[in-house]
N, C-alpha and C positions, 0 to 999 in steps of 0.2 A: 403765758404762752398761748397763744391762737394755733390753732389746728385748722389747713385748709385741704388739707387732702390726704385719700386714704389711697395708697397702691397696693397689690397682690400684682408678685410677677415670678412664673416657673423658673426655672434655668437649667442647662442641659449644656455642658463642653463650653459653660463662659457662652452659649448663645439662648435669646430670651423667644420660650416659645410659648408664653403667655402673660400678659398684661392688661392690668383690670383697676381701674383707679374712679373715684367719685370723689365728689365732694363734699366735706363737711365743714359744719359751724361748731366749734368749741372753744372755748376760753377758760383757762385755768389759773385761777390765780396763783403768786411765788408759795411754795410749802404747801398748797392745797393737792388733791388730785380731782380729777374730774371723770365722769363718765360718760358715752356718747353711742349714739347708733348710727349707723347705714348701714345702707344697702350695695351689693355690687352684683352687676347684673353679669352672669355668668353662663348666660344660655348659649353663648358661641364657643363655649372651652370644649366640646366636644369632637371638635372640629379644628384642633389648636396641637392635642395633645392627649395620650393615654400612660398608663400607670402609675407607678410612684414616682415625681418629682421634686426635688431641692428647691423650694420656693423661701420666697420672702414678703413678710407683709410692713410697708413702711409708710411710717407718719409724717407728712409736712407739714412746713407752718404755709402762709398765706406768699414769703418768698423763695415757697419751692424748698427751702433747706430741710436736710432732713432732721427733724424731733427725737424718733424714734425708732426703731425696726425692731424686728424678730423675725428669726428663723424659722423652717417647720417643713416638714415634708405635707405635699397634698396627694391624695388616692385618688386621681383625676381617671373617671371612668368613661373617656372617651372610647374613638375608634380609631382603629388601626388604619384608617383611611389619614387621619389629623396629620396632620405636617411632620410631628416628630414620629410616627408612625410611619411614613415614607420614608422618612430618614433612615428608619430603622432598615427599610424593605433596602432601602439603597445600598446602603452598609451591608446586605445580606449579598444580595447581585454581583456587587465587585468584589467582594470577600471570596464566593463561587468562582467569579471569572479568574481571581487571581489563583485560587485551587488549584483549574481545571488547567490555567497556563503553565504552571509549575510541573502538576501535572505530569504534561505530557512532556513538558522537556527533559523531564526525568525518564517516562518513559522510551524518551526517541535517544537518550543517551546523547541531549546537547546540551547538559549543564559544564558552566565552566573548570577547569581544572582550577582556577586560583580558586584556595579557599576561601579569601572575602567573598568573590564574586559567590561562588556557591551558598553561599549567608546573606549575603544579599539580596538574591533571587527567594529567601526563603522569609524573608522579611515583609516584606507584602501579607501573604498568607497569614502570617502573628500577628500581623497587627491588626489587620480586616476582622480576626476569630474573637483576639481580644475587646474588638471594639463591639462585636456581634452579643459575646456572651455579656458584656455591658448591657447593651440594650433590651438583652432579652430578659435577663435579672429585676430591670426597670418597670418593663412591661408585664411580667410574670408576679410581680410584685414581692417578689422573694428579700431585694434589699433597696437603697437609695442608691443612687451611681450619684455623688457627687463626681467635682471635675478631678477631684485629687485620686477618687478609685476611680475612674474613668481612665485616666492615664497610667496609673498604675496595673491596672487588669491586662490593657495592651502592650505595655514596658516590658512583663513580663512575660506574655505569651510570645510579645515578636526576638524577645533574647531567648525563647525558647527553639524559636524555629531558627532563627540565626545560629544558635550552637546548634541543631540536626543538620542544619547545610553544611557549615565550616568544617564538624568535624564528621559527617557523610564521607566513605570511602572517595577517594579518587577515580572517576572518571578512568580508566587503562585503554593501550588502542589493542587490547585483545581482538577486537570488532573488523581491524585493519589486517585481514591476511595477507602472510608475503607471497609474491607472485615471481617466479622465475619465467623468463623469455627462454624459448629453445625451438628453432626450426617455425618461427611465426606462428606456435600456437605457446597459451600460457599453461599452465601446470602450475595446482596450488601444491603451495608448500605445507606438510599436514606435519604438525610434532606430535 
């Protein structure tokens, strides 16, 4: 087997936010094994990506197929400025926005009377927190978020807020006082 190339590449939700590949020369003959060195230059991961990520490092031959791989989580000590760091911030912003929308439409007492829709509305919120405390896990370096806890985390936090909307009291038009007409002026109805 000829060995032509070494890859390292992150991953995050099935999307790749680092990739680092060289080349090298190795030949291995059938039942032997071989050993080999490179280098991969890594001075821009800082700028790519921060915390614990689900990486992969994989071996090709000269046509590209892959030899080899392995698994491995990398403690990538970037900045929170790196790409998947804004990602994060992003995921934070419309996680907020969707809050603050919910919110107040609870507050103003215009959420809908259908239960779906009221779980629906609450849907957003679960999944933006789920996807937040993903991130922040990653970056905190507390655990790995593959993509399978990545969806998991949010699955569960948005059927959590979907069951507080759904099953949320009912909306009532308590708010709607009756009003009786009499002589052109109105007179609230008080029980």
């Amino acid at each position: 087997i000829e060995i032509g190339s070494v890859q390292l590449s992150g991953r995050v939700l099935g999307l790749t936010f680092f990739s680092f590949a060289t080349g090298v020369e190795l030949a291995v003959a059938p039942g032997a094994s071989g050993t080999g060195r490179y280098q991969l230059d890594l001075t821009d991961l800082k700028h790519q990506a921060t915390g614990l990520i689900d990486t992969e490092l994989v071996v090709r031959n000269h046509a590209r197929d892959t030899v080899a791989e392995a698994h491995m989580v990398a403690d990538v000590r970037g900045s929170l400025w790196s790409v998947y760091g804004l990602l994060g911030l992003a995921l934070l912003v419309l996680t907020a926005l969707a809050i603050v929308d919910t919110s107040i439409a609870i507050r103003r007492h215009r959420v809908s009377q259908n239960r779906w829709r009221r779980g629906l509305r609450m849907l957003s919120p679960g999944i933006g927190i789920g996807l937040v405390l993903a991130f922040t896990a990653s970056v905190a370096r507390w655990w790995v978020p593959s993509t399978r806890l990545w969806l998991l985390v949010a699955g569960v936090t948005a059927l959590t807020f979907f069951a507080l909307g759904y099953f949320s009291p009912t909306p009532d038009d308590e708010d709607d006082v009756p009003v009786e007409r009499d002589d052109d002026t109105a007179v609230v109805a008080a029980e």
